[in-house]
C-alpha positions in Angstrom: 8.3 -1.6 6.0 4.7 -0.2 5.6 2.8 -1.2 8.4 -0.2 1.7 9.2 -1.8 4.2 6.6 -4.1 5.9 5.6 -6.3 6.1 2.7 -8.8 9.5 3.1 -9.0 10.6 -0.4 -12.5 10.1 -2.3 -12.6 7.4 -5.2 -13.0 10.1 -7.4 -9.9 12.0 -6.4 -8.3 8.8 -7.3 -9.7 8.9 -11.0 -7.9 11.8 -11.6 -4.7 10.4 -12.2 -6.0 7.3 -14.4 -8.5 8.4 -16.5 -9.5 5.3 -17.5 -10.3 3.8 -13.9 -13.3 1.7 -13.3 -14.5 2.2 -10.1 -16.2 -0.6 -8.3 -20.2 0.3 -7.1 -20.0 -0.8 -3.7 -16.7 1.1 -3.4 -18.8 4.7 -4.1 -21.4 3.9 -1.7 -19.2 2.6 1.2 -17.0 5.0 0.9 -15.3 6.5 4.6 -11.9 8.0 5.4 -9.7 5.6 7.1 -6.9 7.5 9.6 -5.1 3.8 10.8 -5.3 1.3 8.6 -3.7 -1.9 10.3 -2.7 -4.9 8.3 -5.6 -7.7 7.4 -8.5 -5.0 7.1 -9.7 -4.3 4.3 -8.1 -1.5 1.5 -8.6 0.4 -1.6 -7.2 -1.0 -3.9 -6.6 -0.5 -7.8 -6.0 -4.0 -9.4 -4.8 -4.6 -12.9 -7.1 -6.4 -14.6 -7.8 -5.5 -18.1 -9.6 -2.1 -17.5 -7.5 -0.9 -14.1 -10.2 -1.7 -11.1 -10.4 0.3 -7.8 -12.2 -2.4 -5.4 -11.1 -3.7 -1.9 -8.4 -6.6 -0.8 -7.7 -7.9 2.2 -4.4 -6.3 3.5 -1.3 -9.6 3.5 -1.3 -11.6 0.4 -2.3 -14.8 0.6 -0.6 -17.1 -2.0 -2.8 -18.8 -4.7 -1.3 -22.1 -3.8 -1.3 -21.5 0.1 -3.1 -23.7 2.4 -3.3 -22.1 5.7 -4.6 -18.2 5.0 -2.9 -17.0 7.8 0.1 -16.9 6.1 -1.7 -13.5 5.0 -0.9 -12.1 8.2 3.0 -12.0 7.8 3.0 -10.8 4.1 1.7 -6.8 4.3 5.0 -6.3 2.8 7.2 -7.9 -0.5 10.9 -6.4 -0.5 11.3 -4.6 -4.1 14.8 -6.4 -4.4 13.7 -10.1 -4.2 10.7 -9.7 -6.0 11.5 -12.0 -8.4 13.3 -14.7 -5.9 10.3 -14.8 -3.6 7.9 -17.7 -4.2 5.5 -16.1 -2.8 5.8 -12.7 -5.0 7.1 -14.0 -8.2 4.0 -14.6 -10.0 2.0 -11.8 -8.9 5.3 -9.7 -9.9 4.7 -11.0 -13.2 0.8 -11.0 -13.4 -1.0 -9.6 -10.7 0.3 -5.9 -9.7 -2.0 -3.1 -8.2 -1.8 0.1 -6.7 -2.5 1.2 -3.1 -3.7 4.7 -3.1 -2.7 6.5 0.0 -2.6 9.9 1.7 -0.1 9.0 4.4 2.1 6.3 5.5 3.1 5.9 9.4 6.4 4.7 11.0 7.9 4.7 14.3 11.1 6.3 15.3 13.2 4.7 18.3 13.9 7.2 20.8 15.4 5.6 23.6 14.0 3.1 25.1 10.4 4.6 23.0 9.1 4.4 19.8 7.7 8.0 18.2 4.9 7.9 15.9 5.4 9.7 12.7 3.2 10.4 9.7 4.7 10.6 6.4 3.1 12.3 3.0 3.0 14.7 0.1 4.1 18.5 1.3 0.8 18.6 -0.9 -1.3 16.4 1.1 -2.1 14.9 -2.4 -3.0 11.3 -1.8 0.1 8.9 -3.8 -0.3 5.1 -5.3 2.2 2.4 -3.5 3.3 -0.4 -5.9 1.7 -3.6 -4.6 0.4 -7.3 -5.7 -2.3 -9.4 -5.3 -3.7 -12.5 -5.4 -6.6 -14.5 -5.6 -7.0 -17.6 -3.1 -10.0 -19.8 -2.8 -11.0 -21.8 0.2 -10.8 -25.5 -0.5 -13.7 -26.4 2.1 -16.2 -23.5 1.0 -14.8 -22.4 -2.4 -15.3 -18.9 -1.3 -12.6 -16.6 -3.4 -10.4 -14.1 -0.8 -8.5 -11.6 -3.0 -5.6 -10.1 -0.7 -2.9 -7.9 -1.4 0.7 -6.3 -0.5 2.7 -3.2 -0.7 6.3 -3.3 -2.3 9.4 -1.7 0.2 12.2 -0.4 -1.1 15.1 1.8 0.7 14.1 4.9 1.8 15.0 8.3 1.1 16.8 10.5 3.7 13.7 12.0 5.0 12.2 8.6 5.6 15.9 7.3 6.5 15.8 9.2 10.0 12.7 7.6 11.0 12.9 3.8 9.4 15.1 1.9 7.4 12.5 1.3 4.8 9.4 2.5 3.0 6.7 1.9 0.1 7.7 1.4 -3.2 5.6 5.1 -4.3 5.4 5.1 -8.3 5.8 8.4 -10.0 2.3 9.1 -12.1 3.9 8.5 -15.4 4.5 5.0 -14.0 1.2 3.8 -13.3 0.2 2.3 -16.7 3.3 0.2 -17.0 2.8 -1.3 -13.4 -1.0 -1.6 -14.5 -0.8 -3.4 -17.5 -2.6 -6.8 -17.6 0.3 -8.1 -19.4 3.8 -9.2 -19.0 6.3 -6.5 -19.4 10.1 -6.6 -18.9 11.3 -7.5 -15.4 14.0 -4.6 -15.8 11.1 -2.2 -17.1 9.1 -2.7 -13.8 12.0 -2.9 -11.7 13.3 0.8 -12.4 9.6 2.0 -11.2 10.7 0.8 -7.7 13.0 3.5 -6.4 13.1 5.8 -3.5 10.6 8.5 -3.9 12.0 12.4 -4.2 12.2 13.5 -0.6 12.0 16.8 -1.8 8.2 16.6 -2.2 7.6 14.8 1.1 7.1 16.0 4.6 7.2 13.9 7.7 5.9 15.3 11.7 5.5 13.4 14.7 1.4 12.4 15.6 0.1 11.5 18.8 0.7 8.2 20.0 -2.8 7.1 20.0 -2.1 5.8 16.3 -0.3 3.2 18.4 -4.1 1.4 18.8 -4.9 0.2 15.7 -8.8 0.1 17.3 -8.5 4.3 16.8 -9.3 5.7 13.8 -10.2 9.1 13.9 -8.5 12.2 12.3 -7.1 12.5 15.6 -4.6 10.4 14.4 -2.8 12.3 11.6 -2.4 15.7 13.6 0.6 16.6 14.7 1.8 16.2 17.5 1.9 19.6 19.5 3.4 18.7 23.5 
């Protein structure tokens, strides 16, 4: 799974790798590095409507049709493999994919009876988009509109193998305007872009185990770990 990242990479830097990106104004102006992003708080996010749109959602999709939003809570994650069986996932599959930029995704290795914090991310440090979905639900007392969001899992690679027994669905560039397009493309099309990423271009180390607090976020967090 993908439960803790980091997003630390300017909108801007972002732009770079689609040209065509519009960049939501509030976005540029409340712009700050995040070292521990936990899920329900808010994240960049690049949705794919018409023109692709970097704005914020609300980490956990929350299903169009659900009626309790907490539901949100338990959906920061949608397994590649049953995308398509998953009620929940199905139409957004279809309709409503994004992107998660990201410098650097966390996971825990058991060690003993502990768990080790480890960062993982580009030997470049380059930040890296995470397939993902989103929704729109509207509150039926207020009709306030939350738009929420997930990342898609797939099986790891070995690197990430000796620390979990999953990870995010990272697209390769040349992927990003088929998982953008407003339309409906082949199932089997989207499905291949969902695929370990190249370990040979990652890196993992162990951080300090202050990441465990998702109140800490501070570039403390993605140093490694030294003692």
């Amino acid at each position: 799974m993908c439960g803790r990242f980091i997003q630390i990479s300017h909108p801007e830097i972002i732009r770079l790798g689609i040209p065509d990106l519009l960049i939501d104004p509030a976005v540029q102006e409340e712009f700050a590095p995040r070292y521990n992003i936990a899920p329900t708080q808010s994240i960049l996010t690049v949705l794919n409507t018409g023109k692709p749109t970097l704005t914020c959602t609300r980490w956990g999709l929350i299903p169009s049709w659900a009626k309790d939003p907490s539901i949100g809570a338990r959906m920061i994650n949608a397994r590649g493999e049953t995308l398509r069986e998953k009620s929940s996932f199905r139409g957004p599959f279809r309709k409503r994919r994004c992107i998660v930029f990201s410098d650097g995704f966390y996971e825990w290795k058991s060690e003993g009876r502990s768990k080790v914090p480890y960062l993982i991310r580009m030997k470049d440090a380059r930040p890296f988009g995470m397939a993902g979905l989103w929704d729109c639900w509207r509150d039926g007392r207020t009709g306030g509109e939350l738009i929420t969001s997930t990342i898609v899992t797939t099986s790891p690679n070995e690197l990430a193998a000796a620390i979990h027994h999953r990870m995010p669905a990272i697209l390769r560039t040349e992927d990003y305007p088929l998982w953008l397009d407003p339309g409906t493309p082949r199932d089997e099309a989207l499905m291949q872009c969902i695929a370990p990423f190249p370990q040979e271009m990652m890196e993992a180390y162990e951080v300090s185990r202050l990441v465990n607090n998702p109140a800490f976020d501070s570039p403390e967090c993605i140093l490694a770990r030294t003692s």
